[in-house]
N, C-alpha and C positions, 0 to 999 in steps of 0.2 A: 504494500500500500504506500505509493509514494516513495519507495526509496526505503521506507520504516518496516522494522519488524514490524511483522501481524502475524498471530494464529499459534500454532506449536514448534516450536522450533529450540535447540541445542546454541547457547551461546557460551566460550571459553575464552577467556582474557587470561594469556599468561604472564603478563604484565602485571596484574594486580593478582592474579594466582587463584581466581574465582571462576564459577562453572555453574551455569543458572541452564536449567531444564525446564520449561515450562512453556503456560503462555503469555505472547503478548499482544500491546494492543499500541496502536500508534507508536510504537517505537521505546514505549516500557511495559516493564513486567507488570502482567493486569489476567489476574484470576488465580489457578493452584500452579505454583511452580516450587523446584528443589534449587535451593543455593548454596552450593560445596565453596567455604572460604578458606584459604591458603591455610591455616593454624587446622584445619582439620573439622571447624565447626561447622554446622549445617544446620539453613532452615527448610522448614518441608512446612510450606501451607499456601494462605492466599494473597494476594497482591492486590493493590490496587493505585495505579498512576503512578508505579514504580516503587511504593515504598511497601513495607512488613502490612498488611491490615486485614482487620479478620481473624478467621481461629488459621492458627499454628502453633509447630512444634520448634524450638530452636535449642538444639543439643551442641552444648561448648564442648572446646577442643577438652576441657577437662573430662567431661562428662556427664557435669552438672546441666540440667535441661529445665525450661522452660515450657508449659503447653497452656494454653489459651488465648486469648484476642486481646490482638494487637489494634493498635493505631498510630497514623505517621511513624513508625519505625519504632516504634514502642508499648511495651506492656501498658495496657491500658483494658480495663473492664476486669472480668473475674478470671483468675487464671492460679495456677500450679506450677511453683516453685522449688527442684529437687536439688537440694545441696546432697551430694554423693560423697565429698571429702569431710565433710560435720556430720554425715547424718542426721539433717533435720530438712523439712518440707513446711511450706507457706501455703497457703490456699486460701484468698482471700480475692480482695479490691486493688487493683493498681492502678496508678496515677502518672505518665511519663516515668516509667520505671523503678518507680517506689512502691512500697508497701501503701497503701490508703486506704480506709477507711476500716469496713468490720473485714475482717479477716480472722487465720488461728495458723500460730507459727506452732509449728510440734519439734523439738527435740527428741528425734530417736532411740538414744541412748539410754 
């Protein structure tokens, strides 16, 4: 379309070391797509006008993972927070990547 990615299609920049499998739509990632970044982490969910929005998963190169709904490139609405190296899990409200409002942090141990 114009010149612009449209539809499903494989993009690799080995320049910035990233690997997006999805769709898109005018020329960014827009709907479910996978994004493999250089350090190993990956998101697997939905896009929209290029940035994180919607339900996803985003597993750090730690292992420590994230799953729920995002917005502009951040945790934002209800979502699940898996600390792997503390053993303890968030499950609550998030605000631009914070902990907000009722939520319940569990320590593991």
């Amino acid at each position: 379309m114009n010149g612009l990615r449209h539809g499903k299609g494989k993009y690799i920049n080995i320049k910035e070391g990233v690997e997006y499998n999805g769709k898109w739509e005018n020329g960014m990632r827009h709907g479910y797509g996978e994004l493999t970044y250089k350090n190993g982490s990956l998101y697997q969910g939905n896009w929209e006008r290029g940035m994180k929005w919607g339900y996803g998963k985003m597993t750090y190169a730690s292992g420590n993972f994230y799953e729920g709904n995002w917005e502009n490139n951040k945790r934002n609405g209800h979502g699940e927070m898996h600390w792997l190296s503390s053993n303890e899990k968030y499950s609550g409200n998030w605000v631009d990547n914070f902990q907000s409002g009722f939520g319940t942090h569990i320590w593991l141990d």
